[in-house]
C-alpha positions, 0 to 999 in steps of 0.5 A: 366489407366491414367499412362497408357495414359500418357505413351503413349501420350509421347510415340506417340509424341516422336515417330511422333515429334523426337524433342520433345524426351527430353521433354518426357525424364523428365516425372517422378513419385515417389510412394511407398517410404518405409524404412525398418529396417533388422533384427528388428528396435528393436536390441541388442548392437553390431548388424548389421542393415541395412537400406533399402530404396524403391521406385517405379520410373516410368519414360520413361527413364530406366536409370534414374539418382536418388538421395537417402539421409538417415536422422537420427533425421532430419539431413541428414547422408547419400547421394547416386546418382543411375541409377539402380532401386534396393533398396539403402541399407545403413549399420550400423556395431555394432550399438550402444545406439548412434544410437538410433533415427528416421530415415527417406529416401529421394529420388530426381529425374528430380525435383520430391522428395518423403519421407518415413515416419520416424522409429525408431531405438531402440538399447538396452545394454551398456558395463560395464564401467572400473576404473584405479587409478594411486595410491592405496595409497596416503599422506594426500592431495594428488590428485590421477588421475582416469580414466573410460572407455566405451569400445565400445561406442559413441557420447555425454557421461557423466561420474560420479566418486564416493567415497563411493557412493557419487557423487565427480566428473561429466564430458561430453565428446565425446569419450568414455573415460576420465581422472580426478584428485580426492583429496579424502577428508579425512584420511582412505581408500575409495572405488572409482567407476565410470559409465557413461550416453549416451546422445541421445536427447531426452533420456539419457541411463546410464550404470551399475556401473564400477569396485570398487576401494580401495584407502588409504590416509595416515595423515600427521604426523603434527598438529598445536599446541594452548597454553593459559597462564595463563591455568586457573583462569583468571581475567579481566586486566590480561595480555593474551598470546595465541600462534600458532605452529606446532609439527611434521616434516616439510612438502614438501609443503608450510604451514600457520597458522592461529590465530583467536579468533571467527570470527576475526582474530588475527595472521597469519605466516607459522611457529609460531604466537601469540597473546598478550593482557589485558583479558576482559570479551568479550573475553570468547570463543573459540581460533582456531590454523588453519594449512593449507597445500596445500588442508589439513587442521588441527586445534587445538581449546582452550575455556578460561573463564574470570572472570569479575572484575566488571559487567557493572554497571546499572544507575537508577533515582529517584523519577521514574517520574521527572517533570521539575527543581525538586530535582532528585537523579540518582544512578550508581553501578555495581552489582557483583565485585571481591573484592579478586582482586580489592584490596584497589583501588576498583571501582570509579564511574562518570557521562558522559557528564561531564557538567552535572549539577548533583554533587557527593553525595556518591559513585555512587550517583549524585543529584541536579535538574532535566533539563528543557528539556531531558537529556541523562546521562551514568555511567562509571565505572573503575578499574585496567585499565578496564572501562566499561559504562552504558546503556544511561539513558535518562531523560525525566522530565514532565511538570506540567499542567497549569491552565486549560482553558474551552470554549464552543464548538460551541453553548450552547442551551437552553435545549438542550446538548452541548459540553464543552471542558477543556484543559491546554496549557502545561503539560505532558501526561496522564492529567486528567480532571474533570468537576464540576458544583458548588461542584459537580463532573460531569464527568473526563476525561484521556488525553493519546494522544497528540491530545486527547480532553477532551470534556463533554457533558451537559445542562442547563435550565436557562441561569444563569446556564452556569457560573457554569461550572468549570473544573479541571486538573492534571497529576502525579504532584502533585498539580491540578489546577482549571479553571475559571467560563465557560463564554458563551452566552445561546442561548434560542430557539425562541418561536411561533412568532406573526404576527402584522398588521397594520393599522387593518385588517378592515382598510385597504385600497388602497394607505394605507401603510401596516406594518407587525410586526413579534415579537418573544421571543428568543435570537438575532440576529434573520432571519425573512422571510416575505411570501405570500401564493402562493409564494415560495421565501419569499417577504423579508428577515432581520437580526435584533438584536431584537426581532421583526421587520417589513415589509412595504408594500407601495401604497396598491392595490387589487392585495395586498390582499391575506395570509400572514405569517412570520418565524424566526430562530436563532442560535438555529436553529429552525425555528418557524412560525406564524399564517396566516393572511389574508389581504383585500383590500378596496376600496379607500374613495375618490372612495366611494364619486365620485360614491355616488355624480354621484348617487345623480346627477342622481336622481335630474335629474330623479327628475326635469324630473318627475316635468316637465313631471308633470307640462306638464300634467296640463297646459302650461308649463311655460318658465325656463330661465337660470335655473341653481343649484348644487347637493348635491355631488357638481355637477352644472347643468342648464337648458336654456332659451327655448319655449314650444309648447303649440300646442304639449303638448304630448311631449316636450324637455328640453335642459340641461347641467350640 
């Protein structure tokens, strides 16, 4: 309904607005793009397939100029412009595998493009391939030219040649056809096939296998030719010959021969070489007499077997363990010899370096002193020319120990276990060591590692037992050495500490001076810390190298009352501590006697206060005048010269100062 108003509103426009025509013109929809496949997508080689493409145009315009492309794999193969409305049909004549792909139409009008959806096309066979050879017979390294065919075939072809079902050769060109050099690789007759593979990415279709062909390739009638003199029977220093030729008819081609002897080469030329020389014992092998030419290749191969005059001699020492600047005996000889041949000259032995200190004793024998340091020593044996050298004989002489030396390690306390440690300054590993208390043997020690330490753990209960303590060294020498007594300081652990005061406790007073003496029984020097309950840091601290000292307190007060105690400790790292001590503060004597003579003072005026009131009581008071006197605790007073009211009797004043 609304293709059917668009139409006609263009229509109506063009129709009452002639100008606006061209505009109406341009109004197209593409729907309904299809591609087909005639006969099947699915065909055989050699088909005819069509390939048709469908749309629906609706447009204003009958005639309208339209654009087809056809797309195999994504690329565009095919491009046609139409006016009409009929199908495009796009013809492929006798496909091929190489046709096999997804393929896909496109058509363009005034702008608008529509795509079908992609299908596929599947083609099945490949022809059989067919193999030409140029030779059925062939000389010996001779190449011979192949050529397969795929009659019928295209796009990307890989082509396989084979002989006697072994793949030889593989090439990729884009024609169905191809042209190869084989050189088949030995004598006799071989059978030659080939097939090939399509390539359509992302598949790869191979054919059946080609016709079989038979080559023959013919030997050459030449071959290298490998001599030994003397055949058989050879010693070492007998001169040597080998020669490398060639027997047959000489070839066409260019030759060179090649004479080698293992992995190393002797001789090369192109008609004869050789090789002379003096026979060893390392020369038992194989000899090879190499013959190439062009591509072929022959060889001819000989095993000799000599016989050692003498076997490389051996150098031994004696005794086996050397200690420095002792007698040593070093002994060179060669186990087997051939006495038929070395004849009266026979085997001479010799030291190498030639400034060894060691002189001849004996065939083969080489005595004198040991050297101080190691020494690298080589036996060289020789006869008839033929000289053959030890292995490197490497001398190591030990170092006897010296006299051990034996130590504390750390600190030796009383009743507890300590380390001692015993070591020699120089000597040769392994060493070991024996610690002895007196006569006794307490433990032994083995030294195998240059930073090992023979280490010994005891204890003692009296001081005096220390210097018991000996130890005693040896390695492979023969002599052992034996330290001197252990010289060491005994610490002994400080015992319960006494806390001295003075003056006594019953005597202190203010503004006395107070010492607290703290004594121990131990080994100095000695820490002593001086506390008062209460305080966490200690009031004083000291170092003493007796065993007791003191702390002073100057100027006392009330405010120094309170618990004291003291702690000590020594190397022996036990910290001991006192009982605690109570300190009272008393009252100075000075302040007693003030307030006992103010208390005297105070009762002879409630004394003298009493007389007179008394005296009042009786009669007329008589008259003091200057009355004056000094109490028991010093204190002077007086009493002025004053009247008394006898008319007031009741009561009356005295006026006193004191």
């Amino acid at each position: 309904m609304g293709l059917l108003l668009l139409l006609t509103s263009a229509l109506l426009s063009s129709y009452f607005h002639p100008g606006s025509v061209v505009k109406a013109q341009r109004v197209v929809i593409l729907k309904d793009i299809s591609l087909s496949m005639e006969p099947s997508h699915v065909v055989s080689r050699n088909t005819n397939v069509t390939l048709r493409c469908r749309a629906n145009v609706v447009s204003v315009e009958k005639a309208l100029s339209r654009e087809y492309t056809i797309y195999k794999d994504g690329n565009a193969i095919y491009n046609k412009t139409s006016s009409t409305s009929e199908d495009l049909l796009y013809h492929l004549s006798e496909v091929r595998v190489s046709d096999n792909g997804k393929y896909s139409c496109r058509i363009s009008a005034e702008g608008q493009q529509a795509t079908s959806s992609a299908k596929k096309l599947e083609v099945t066979g490949l022809s059989k391939p067919v193999l030409h050879v140029n030779e059925r017979v062939v000389a010996e390294g001779k190449e011979i030219t192949a050529t397969c065919t795929a009659h019928g075939e295209r796009g990307s072809i890989f082509f396989y040649f084979y002989e006697n079902a072994t793949e030889i050769e593989e090439r990729q060109v884009n024609s169905n056809q191809i042209e190869v050099k084989l050189r088949l690789s030995s004598v006799g007759t071989h059978r030659i096939h080939c097939a090939y593979a399509v390539f359509v990415r992302p598949d790869s279709f191979k054919s059946e296998e080609s016709n079989a062909v038979s080559v023959t390739v013919e030997e050459l009638h030449i071959a290298p030719v490998l001599e030994i003199f003397p055949h058989s029977k050879i010693y070492e220093g007998d001169e040597l010959f080998v020669s490398c030729s060639v027997k047959g008819p000489p070839p066409t081609d260019k030759m060179h021969l090649y004479l080698s002897r293992g992995n190393q080469l002797l001789d090369r030329g192109n008609t004869t070489v050789s090789h002379r020389g003096i026979a060893l014992a390392k020369d038992i092998g194989d000899f090879e007499c190499r013959l190439e030419i062009g591509s072929v290749v022959k060889n001819d191969q000989g095993t000799i077997s000599v016989t050692e005059l003498f076997s490389v001699p051996t150098l031994t020492v004696s005794p086996a363990e050397v200690f420095q600047r002792e007698d040593i005996t070093l002994t060179c000889k060669s186990e087997s010899s051939a006495s038929e041949r070395l004849g009266q000259e026979g085997l001479t032995y010799a030291l190498e370096p030639p400034r060894s200190q060691l002189v001849p004793k004996g065939i083969g024998i080489f005595s004198g002193k040991s050297p101080s340091n190691d020494f690298n020593y080589t036996c060289v044996a020789r006869a008839k020319n033929i000289v053959k050298h030890s292995e490197v004989l490497t001398v190591r002489p030990k170092v006897p120990v010296t006299t051990p030396k034996i130590s504390v390690v750390g600190r030796a306390v009383l009743g507890r276990r300590f380390t001692i440690l015993c070591q020699s300054d120089i000597g040769s590993l392994p060493i070991n060591y024996t610690l002895l208390k007196g006569y006794d043997q307490l433990n032994t020690e083995a030294v195998t590692q240059p930073f090992q330490q023979a280490l010994f753990t005891v204890s003692v209960d009296r001081p005096d037992e220390i210097s018991k303590f000996t130890c005693r060294a040896k390695n492979s020498h023969r002599e052992a050495l034996l330290s001197t007594r252990l010289n060491a300081t005994v610490i002994e652990p400080l015992s319960h500490p006494i806390l001295t005061v003075i003056p006594g406790l019953s005597e202190i007073s203010e503004e006395d001076n107070l010492h607290l003496i703290c004594g121990v029984r131990g080994t100095p020097p000695v820490t002593f810390k001086w506390y008062r309950v209460g305080t966490e840091l200690p009031l004083s601290t000291t170092t003493s190298d007796k065993n007791n000292t003191h702390y002073q307190v100057h100027g006392l007060s009330k405010e120094h009352s309170g618990v004291y105690y003291c702690e000590a400790r020594n190397h022996a790292n036990n910290v001991v501590r006192s009982e605690h001590v109570t300190i009272e503060v008393r009252m100075a004597l000075w302040k007693k006697l003030m307030i006992g003579g103010f208390c005297l003072l105070v009762l002879f005026l409630l004394v003298v206060v009493s007389v007179l009131c008394f005296r009042s009581k009786r009669g007329a008071a008589p008259i003091y005048d200057g009355m004056e006197g000094r109490g028991t605790n010093g204190v002077r007073y007086s009493v002025a010269s004053l009247p008394v009211d006898i008319s007031n009797r009741s009561s009356y004043s005295i006026p006193a100062t004191v």
